[in-house]
N, CA and C atoms as a LAMMPS dump frame, in Angstrom:
ITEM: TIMESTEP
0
ITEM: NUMBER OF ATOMS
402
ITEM: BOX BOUNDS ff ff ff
-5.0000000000000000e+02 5.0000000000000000e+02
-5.0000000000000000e+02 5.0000000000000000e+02
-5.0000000000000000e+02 5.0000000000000000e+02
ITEM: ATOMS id mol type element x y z
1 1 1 N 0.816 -1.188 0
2 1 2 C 0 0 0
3 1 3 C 0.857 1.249 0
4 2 1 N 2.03 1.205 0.554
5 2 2 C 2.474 2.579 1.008
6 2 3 C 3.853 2.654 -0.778
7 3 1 N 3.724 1.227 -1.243
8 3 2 C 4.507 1.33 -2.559
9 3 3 C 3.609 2.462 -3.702
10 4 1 N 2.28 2.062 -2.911
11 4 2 C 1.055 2.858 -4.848
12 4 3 C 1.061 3.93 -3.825
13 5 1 N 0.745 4.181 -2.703
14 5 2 C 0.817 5.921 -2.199
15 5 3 C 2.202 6.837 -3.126
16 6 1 N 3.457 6.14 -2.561
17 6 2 C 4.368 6.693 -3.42
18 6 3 C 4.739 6.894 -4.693
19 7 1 N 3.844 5.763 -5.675
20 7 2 C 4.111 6.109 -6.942
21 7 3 C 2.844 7.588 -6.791
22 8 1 N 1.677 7.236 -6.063
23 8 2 C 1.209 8.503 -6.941
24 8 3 C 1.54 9.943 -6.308
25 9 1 N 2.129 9.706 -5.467
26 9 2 C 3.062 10.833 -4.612
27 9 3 C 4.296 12.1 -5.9
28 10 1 N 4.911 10.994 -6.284
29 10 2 C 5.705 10.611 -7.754
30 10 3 C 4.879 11.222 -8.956
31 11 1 N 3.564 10.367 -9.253
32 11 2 C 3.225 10.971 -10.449
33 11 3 C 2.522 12.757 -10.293
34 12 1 N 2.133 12.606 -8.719
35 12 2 C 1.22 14.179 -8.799
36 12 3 C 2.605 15.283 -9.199
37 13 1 N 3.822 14.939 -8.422
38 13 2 C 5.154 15.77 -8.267
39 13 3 C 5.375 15.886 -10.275
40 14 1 N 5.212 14.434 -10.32
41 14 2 C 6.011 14.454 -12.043
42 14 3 C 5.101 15.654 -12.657
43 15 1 N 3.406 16.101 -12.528
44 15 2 C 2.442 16.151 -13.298
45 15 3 C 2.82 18.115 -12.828
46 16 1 N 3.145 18.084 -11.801
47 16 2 C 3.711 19.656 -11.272
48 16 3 C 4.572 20.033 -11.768
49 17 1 N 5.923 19.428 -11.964
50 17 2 C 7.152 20.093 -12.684
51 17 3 C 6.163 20.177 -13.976
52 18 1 N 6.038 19.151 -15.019
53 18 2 C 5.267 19.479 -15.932
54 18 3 C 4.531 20.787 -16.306
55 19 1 N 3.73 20.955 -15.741
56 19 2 C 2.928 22.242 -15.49
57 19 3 C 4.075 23.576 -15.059
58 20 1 N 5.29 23.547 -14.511
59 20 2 C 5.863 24.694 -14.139
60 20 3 C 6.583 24.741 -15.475
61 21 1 N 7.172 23.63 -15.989
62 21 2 C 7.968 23.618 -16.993
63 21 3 C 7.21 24.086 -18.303
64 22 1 N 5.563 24.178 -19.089
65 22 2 C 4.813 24.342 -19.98
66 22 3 C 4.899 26.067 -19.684
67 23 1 N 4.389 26.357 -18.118
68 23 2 C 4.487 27.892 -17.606
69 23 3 C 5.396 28.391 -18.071
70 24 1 N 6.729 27.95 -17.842
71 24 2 C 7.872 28.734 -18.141
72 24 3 C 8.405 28.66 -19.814
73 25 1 N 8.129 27.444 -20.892
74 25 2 C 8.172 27.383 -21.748
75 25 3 C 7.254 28.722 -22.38
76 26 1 N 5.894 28.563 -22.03
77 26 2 C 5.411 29.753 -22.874
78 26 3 C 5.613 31.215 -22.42
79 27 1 N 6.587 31.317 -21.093
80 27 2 C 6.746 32.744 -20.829
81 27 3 C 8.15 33.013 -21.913
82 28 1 N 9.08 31.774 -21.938
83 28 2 C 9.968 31.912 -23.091
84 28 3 C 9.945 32.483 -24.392
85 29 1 N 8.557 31.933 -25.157
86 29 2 C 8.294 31.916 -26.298
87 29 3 C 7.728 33.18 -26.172
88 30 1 N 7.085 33.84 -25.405
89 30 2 C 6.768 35.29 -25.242
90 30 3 C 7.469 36.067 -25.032
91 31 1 N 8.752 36.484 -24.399
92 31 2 C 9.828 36.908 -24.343
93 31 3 C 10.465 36.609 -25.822
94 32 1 N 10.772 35.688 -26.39
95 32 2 C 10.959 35.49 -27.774
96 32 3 C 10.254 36.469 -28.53
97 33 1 N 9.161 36.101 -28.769
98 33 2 C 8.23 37.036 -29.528
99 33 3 C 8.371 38.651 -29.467
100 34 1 N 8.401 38.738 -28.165
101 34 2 C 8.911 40.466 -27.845
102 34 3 C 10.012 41.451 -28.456
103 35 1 N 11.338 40.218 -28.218
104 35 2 C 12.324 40.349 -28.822
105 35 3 C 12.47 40.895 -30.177
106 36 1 N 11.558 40.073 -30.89
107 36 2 C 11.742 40.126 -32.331
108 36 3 C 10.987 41.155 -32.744
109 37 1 N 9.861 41.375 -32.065
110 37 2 C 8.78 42.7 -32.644
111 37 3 C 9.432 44.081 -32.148
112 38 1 N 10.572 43.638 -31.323
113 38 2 C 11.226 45.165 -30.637
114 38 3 C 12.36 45.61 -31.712
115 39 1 N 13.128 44.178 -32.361
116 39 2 C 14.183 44.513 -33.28
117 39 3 C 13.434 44.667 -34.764
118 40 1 N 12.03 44.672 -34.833
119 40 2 C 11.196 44.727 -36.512
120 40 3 C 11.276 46.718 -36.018
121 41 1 N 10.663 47.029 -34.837
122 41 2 C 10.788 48.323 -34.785
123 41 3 C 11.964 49.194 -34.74
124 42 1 N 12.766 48.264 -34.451
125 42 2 C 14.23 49.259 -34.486
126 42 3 C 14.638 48.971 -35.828
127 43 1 N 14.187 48.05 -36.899
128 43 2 C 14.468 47.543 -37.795
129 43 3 C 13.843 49.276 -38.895
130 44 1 N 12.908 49.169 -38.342
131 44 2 C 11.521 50.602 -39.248
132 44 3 C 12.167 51.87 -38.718
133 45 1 N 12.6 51.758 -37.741
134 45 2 C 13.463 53.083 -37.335
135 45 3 C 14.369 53.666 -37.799
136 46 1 N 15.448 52.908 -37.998
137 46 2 C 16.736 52.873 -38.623
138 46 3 C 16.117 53.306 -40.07
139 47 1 N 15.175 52.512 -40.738
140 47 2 C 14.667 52.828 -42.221
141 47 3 C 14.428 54.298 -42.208
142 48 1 N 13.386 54.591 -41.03
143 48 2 C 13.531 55.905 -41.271
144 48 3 C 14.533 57.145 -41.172
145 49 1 N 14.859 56.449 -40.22
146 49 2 C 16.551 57.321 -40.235
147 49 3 C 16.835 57.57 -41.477
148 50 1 N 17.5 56.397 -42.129
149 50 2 C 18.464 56.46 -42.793
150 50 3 C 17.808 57.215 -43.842
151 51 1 N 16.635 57.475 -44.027
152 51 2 C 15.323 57.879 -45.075
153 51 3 C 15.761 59.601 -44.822
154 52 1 N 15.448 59.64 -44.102
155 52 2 C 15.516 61.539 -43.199
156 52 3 C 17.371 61.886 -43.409
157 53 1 N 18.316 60.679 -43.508
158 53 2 C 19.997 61.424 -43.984
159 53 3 C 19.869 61.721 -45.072
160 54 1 N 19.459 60.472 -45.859
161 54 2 C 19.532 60.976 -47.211
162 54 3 C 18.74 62.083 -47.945
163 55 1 N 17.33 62.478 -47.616
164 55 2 C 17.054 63.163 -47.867
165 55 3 C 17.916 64.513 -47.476
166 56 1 N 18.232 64.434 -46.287
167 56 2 C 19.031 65.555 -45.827
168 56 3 C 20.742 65.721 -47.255
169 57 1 N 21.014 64.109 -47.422
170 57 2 C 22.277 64.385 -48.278
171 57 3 C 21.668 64.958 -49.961
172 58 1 N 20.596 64.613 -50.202
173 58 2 C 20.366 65.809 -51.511
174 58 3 C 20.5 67.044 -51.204
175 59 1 N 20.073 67.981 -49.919
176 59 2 C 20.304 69.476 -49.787
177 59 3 C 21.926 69.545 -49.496
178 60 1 N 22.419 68.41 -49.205
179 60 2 C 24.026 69.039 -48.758
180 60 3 C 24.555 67.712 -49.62
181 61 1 N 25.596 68.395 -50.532
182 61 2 C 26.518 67.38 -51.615
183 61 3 C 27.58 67.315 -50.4
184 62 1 N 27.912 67.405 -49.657
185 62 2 C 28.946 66.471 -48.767
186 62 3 C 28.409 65.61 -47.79
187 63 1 N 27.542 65.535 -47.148
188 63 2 C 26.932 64.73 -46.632
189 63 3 C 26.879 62.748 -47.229
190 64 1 N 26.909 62.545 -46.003
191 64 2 C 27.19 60.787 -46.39
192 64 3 C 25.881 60.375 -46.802
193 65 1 N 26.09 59.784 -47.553
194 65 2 C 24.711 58.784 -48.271
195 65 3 C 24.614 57.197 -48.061
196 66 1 N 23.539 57.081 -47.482
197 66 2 C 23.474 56.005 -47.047
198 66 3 C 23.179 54.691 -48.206
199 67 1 N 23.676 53.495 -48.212
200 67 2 C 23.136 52.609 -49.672
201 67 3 C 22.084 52.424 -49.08
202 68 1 N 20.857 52.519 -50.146
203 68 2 C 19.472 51.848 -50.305
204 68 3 C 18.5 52.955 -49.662
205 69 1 N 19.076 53.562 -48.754
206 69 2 C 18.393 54.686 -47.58
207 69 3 C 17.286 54.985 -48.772
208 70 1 N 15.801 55.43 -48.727
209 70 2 C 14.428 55.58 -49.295
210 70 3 C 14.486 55.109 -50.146
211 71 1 N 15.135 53.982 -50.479
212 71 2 C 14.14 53.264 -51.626
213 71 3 C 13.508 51.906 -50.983
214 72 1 N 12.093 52.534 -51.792
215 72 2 C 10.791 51.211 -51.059
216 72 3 C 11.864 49.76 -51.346
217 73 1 N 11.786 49.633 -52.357
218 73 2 C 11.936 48.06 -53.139
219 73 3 C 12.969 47.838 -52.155
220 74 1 N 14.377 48.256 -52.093
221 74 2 C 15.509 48.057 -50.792
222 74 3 C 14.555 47.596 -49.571
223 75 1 N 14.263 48.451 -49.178
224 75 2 C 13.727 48.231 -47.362
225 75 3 C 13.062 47.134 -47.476
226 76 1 N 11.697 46.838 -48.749
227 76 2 C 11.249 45.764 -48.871
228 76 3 C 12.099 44.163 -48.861
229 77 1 N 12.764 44.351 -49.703
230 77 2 C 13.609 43.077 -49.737
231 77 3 C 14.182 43.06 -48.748
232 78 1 N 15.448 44.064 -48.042
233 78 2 C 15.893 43.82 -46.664
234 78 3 C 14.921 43.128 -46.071
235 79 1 N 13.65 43.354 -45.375
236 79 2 C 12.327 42.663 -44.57
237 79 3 C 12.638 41.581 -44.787
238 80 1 N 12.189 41.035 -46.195
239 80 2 C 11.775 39.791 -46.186
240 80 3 C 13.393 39.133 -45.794
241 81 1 N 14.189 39.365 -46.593
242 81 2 C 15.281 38.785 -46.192
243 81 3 C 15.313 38.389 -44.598
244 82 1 N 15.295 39.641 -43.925
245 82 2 C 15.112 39.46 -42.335
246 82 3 C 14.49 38.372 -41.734
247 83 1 N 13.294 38.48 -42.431
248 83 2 C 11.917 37.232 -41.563
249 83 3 C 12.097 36.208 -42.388
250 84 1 N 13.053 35.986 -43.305
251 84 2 C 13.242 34.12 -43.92
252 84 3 C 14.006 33.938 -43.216
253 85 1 N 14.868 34.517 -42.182
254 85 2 C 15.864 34.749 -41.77
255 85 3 C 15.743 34.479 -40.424
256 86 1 N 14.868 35.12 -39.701
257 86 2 C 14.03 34.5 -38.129
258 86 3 C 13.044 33.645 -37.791
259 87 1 N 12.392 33.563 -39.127
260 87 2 C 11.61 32.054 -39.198
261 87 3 C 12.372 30.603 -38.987
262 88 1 N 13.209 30.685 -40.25
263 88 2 C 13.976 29.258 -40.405
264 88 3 C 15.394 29.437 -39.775
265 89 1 N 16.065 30.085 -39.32
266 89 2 C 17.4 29.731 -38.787
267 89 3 C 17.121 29.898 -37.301
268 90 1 N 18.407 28.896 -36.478
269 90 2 C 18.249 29.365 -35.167
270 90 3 C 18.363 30.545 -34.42
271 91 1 N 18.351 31.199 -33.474
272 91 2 C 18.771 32.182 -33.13
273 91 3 C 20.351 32.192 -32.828
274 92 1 N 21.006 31.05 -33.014
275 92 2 C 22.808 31.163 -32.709
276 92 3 C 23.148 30.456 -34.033
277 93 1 N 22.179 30.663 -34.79
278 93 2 C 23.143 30.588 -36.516
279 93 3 C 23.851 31.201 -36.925
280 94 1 N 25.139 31.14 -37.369
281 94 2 C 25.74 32.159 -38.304
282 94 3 C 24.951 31.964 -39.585
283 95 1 N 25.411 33.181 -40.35
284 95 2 C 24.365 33.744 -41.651
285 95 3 C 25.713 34.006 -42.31
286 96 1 N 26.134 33.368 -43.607
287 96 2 C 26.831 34.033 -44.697
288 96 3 C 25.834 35.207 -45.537
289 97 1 N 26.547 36.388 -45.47
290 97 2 C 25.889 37.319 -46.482
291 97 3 C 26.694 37.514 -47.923
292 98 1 N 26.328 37.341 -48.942
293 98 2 C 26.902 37.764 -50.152
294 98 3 C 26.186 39.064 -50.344
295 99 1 N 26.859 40.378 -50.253
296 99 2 C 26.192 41.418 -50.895
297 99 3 C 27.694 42.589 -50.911
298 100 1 N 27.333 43.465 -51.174
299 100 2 C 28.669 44.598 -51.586
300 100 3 C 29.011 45.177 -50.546
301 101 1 N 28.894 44.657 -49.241
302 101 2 C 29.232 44.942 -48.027
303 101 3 C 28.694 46.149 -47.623
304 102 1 N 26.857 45.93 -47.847
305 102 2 C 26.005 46.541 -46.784
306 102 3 C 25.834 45.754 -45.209
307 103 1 N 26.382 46.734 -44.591
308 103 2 C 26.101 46.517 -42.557
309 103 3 C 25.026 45.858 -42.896
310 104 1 N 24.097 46.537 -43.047
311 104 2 C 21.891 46.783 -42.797
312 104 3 C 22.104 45.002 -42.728
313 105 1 N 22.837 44.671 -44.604
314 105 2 C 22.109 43.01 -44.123
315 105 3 C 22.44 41.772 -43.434
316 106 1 N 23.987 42.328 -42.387
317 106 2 C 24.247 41.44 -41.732
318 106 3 C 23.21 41.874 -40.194
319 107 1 N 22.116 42.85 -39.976
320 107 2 C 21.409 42.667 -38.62
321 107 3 C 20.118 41.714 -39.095
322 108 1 N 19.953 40.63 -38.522
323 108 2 C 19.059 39.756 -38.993
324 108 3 C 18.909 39.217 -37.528
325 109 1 N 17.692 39.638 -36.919
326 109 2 C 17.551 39.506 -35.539
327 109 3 C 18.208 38.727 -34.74
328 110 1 N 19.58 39.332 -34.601
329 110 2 C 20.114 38.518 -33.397
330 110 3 C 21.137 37.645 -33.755
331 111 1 N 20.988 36.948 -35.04
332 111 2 C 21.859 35.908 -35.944
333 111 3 C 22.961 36.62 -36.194
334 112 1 N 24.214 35.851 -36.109
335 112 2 C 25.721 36.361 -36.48
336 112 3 C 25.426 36.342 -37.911
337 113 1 N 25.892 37.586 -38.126
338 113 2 C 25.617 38.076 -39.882
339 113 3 C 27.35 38.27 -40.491
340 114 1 N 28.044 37.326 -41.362
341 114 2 C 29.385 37.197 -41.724
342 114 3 C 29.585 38.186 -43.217
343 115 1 N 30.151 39.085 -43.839
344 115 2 C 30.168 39.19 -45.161
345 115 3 C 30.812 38.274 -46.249
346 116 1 N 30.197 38.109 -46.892
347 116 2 C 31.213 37.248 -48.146
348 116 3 C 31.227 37.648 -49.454
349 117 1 N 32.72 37.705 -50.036
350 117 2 C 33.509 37.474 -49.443
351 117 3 C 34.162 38.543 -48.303
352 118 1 N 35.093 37.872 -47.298
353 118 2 C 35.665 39.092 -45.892
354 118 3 C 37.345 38.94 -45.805
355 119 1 N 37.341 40.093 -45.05
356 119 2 C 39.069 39.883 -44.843
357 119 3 C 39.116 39.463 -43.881
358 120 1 N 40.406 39.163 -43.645
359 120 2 C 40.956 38.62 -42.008
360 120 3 C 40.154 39.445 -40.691
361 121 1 N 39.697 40.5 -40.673
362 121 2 C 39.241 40.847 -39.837
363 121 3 C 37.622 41.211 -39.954
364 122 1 N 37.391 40.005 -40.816
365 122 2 C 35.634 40.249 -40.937
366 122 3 C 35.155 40.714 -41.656
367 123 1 N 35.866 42.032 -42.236
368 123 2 C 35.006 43.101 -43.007
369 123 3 C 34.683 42.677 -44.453
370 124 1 N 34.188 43.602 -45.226
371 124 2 C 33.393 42.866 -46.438
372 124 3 C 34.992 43.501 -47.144
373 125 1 N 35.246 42.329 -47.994
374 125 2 C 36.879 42.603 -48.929
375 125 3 C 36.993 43.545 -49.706
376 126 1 N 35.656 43.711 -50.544
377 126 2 C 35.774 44.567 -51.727
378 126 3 C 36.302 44.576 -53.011
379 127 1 N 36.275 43.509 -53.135
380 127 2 C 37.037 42.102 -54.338
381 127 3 C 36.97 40.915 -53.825
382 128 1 N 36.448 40.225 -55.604
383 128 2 C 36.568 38.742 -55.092
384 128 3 C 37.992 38.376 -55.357
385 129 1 N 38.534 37.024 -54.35
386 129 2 C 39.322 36.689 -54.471
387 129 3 C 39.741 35.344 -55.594
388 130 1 N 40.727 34.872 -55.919
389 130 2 C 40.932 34.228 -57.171
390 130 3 C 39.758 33.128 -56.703
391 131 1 N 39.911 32.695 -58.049
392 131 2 C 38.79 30.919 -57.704
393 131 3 C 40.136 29.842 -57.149
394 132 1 N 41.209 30.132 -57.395
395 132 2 C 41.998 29.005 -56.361
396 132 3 C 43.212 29.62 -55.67
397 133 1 N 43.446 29.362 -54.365
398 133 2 C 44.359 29.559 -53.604
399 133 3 C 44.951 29.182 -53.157
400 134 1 N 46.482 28.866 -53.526
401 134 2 C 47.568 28.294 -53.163
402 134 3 C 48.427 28.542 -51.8
């Protein structure tokens, strides 16, 4: 008798962690979620930024110009790029980027964003290098 008291002693305990562990799983996935809708807004921010320099660099010819800064089709594709990008990879994926060594598309929420091709110290090369290396 006191063997089935303890199993169900056992199963009520097993059926509790359970329940703390589902609690804390979905406070995870909500914290997750937060995350990502906080970096989509800093994501629209930055757009506008960079929207408000450039406009500012047409009134002043020395002023830095940002690549892509107000154009729809850019910001658009950046997005999607982004969210194929936080959908399907993990959050501790590295990401090879092939592009002309725009920053913008190595921030991809959170994911290590690499340029390719890079130099020894990361940065985007600015030439490709031969097809073989001896």
């Amino acid at each position: 008798m006191s063997g089935n008291r303890k199993e169900n002693a056992n199963d009520e305990r097993l059926q509790e962690v359970r329940r703390d562990l589902d609690v804390l799983s979905d406070r995870v996935d909500s914290m997750l979620r937060s995350e990502d809708w906080i970096q989509a807004k800093l994501y629209d921010l930055n757009v506008s930024l960079a929207a408000l320099v450039q406009t500012r660099s047409e009134d002043d010819p020395g002023a830095h110009v940002v690549a892509g800064a107000g154009d729809p089709e850019y910001s658009k594709s950046l997005r999607k790029i982004r969210e194929i990008v936080r959908r399907l990879l993990p959050r501790d994926a590295t990401v090879v980027v092939v592009s002309k060594g725009d920053e913008g598309m190595l921030d991809l929420y959170g994911r290590k964003g690499w340029h390719f091709p890079q130099d020894a110290d990361g940065g985007y090369l600015w030439y490709y290098p031969p097809t073989a290396l001896r």
